[in-house]
C-alpha positions in Angstrom: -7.5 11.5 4.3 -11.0 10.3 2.5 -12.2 8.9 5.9 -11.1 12.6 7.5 -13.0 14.0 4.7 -16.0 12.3 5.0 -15.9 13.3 8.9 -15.9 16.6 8.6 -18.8 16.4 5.7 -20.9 14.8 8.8 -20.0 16.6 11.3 -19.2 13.6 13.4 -15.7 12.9 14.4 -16.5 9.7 16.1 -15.1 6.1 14.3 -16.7 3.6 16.1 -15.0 1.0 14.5 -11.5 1.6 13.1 -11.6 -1.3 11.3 -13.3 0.9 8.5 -9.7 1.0 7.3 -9.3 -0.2 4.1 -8.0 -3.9 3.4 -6.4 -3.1 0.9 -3.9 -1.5 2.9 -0.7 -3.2 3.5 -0.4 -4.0 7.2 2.2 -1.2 8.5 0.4 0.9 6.8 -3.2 0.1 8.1 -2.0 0.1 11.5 -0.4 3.9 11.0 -4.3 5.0 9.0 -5.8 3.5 12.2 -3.4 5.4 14.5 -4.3 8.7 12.6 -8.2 8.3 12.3 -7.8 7.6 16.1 -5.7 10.6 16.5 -8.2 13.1 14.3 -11.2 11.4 16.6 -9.7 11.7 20.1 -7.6 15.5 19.3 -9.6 17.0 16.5 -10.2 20.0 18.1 -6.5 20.6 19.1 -5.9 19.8 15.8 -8.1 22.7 14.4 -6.6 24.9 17.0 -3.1 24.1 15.6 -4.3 24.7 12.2 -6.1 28.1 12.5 -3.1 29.1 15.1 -0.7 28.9 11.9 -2.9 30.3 9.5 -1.9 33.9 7.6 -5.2 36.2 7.1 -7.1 33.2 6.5 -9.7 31.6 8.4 -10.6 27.5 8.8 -14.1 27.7 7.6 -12.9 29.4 4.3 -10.7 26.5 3.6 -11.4 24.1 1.0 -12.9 21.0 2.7 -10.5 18.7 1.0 -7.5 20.8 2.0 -8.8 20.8 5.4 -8.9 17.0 5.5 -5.2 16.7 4.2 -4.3 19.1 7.0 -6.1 17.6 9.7 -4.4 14.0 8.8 -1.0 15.6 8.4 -1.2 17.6 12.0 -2.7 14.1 13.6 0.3 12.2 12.2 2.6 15.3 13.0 1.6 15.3 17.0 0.4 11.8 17.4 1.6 9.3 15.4 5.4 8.5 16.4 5.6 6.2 13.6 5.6 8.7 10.4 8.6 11.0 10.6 7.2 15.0 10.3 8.9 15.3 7.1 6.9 12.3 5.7 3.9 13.8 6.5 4.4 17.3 4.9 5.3 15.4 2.1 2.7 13.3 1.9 0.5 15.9 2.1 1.8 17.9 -0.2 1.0 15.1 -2.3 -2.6 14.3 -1.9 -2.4 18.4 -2.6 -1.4 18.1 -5.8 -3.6 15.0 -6.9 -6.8 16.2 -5.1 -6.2 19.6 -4.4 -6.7 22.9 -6.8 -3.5 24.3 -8.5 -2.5 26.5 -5.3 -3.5 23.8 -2.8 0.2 22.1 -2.4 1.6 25.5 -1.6 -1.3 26.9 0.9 -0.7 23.4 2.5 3.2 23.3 2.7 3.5 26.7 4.1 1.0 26.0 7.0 2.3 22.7 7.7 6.3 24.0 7.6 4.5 26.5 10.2 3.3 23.7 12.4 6.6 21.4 12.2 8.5 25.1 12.8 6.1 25.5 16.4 6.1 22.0 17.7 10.1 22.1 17.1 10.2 24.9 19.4 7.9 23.4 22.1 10.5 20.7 22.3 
């Protein structure tokens, strides 16, 4: 989510080098971070689609940038990563809401993601 962050701060959504992922991660888990960064790099444009698609009288430039980064890694995990279950990412999310988030930021988040999971159920 930090390295998502940071992305849309400069504007450039291309990783170079995915190893960027921290070392610090346990193995699983840095291969599912590089899956996502991957995922944000190569679909983040679908991704913002998706996100301002599901969005209630609210447009994507007036959300927070840090909610905006936990989106855009949730809907990358959601649509591309085969590895995190959809209900692990909402939750997840919801999460990183809560810790990083302001006090309605876990709520804004779990209604647009319960959207997304609700739209890519019925596309399948």
């Amino acid at each position: 989510m930090q390295l998502v962050y940071q992305m849309d701060l400069t504007d450039d959504f291309k990783v170079d080098d995915l190893s960027i992922v921290d070392e610090n991660v346990k193995a699983a888990g840095q291969k599912q971070a590089a899956e996502t960064l991957a995922a944000v790099q190569d679909h983040h444009e679908d991704i913002d689609a998706l996100i301002r698609d599901n969005l209630d009288k609210w447009s994507i430039d007036r959300i927070a940038k840090t909610d905006l980064a936990i989106l855009r890694t949730a809907v990358a995990e959601m649509l591309y990563v085969d590895s995190i279950p959809v209900s692990v990412s909402i939750n997840e999310a919801v999460n990183l809401a809560k810790k990083y988030g302001d006090d309605r930021s876990y709520a804004f988040i779990n209604s647009v993601l319960g959207k997304i999971s609700r739209s890519i159920q019925d596309h399948e």
